[in-house]
N, C-alpha and C positions, 0 to 999 in steps of 0.2 A: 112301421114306427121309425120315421128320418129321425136319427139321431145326429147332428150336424158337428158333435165337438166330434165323435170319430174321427171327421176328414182333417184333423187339427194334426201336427203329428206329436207334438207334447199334450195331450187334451187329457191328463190325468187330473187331479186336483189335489194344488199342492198344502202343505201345511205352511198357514207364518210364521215366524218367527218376530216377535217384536223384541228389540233389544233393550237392555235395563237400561235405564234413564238416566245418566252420567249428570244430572243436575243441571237448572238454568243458565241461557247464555243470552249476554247483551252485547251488542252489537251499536255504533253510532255508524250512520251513512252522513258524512259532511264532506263540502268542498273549501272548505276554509283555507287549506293550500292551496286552493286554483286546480286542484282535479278534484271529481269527485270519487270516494274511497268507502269499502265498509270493512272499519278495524275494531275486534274486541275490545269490549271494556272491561279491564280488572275487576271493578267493586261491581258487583249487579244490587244495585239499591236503587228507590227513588231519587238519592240525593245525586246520581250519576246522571241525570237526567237534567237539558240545558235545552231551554227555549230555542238557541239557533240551530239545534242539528234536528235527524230524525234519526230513534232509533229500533232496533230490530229484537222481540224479546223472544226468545223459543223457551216457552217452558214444557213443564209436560200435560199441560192441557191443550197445548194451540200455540202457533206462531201469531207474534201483534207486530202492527208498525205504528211507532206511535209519534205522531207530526208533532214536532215545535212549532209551537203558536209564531217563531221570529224564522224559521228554518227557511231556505231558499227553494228557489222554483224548481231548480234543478233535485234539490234534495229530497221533496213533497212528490215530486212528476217520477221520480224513481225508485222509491221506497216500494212499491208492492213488487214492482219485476225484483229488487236486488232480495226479498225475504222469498220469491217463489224460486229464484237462483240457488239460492241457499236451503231449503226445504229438499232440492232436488239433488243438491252434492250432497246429504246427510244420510246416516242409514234412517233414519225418522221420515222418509218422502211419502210414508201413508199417511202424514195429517192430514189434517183438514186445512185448505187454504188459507191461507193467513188473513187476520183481519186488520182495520186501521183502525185507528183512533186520535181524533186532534185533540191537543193540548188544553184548550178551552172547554171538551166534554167529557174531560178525562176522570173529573169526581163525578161526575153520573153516569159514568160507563161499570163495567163489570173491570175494564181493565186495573183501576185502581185497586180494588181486592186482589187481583191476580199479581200485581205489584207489591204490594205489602204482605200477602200470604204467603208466595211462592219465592221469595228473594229471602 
């Protein structure tokens, strides 16, 4: 009977731990200074929410990234690496990869409930 974790030398199984949920955070990734940045945002509401950025929401369902319909190339072309960046410096790096959402399918997505339920 090859039992192959044997040859592992940690090959126990461990327990996880998931940690309590410290509540929703949003995040804007903009280069409106001429670099591109991803800094919190105070209020987490839809109303923080602005056509030229893109921003990053971790609730406790799932990471979103959710495109400004006006948002830049750079800001669209980098939104899933800066929320996988982030998913990964968090104690939270069990989610589930983060999804996108553009701003023109944003009342027919699930993320809009996820926005107004969870904010």
């Amino acid at each position: 009977d090859p039992d192959i974790a044997g040859h592992f030398r940690d090959s126990e199984k461990k327990e996880k731990t998931v940690p309590e949920w410290g509540g929703n955070k949003l995040f804007v990734i903009s280069d409106n200074d001429g670099s591109l940045d991803m800094d919190p945002v105070e209020v987490v509401s839809t109303d923080s929410l602005d056509s030229n950025n893109v921003y990053i929401l971790d609730s406790e369902t799932g990471c979103y990234a959710w495109i400004g319909a006006e948002s830049s190339v750079d800001e669209r072309k980098n939104a899933m690496t800066y929320a996988c960046n982030y998913l990964n410096k968090t104690e939270y790096h069990g989610k589930q990869f983060p999804s996108s959402v553009k701003e023109k399918k944003m009342l027919h997505s699930t993320l809009l409930g996820r926005l107004n339920y969870e904010f």
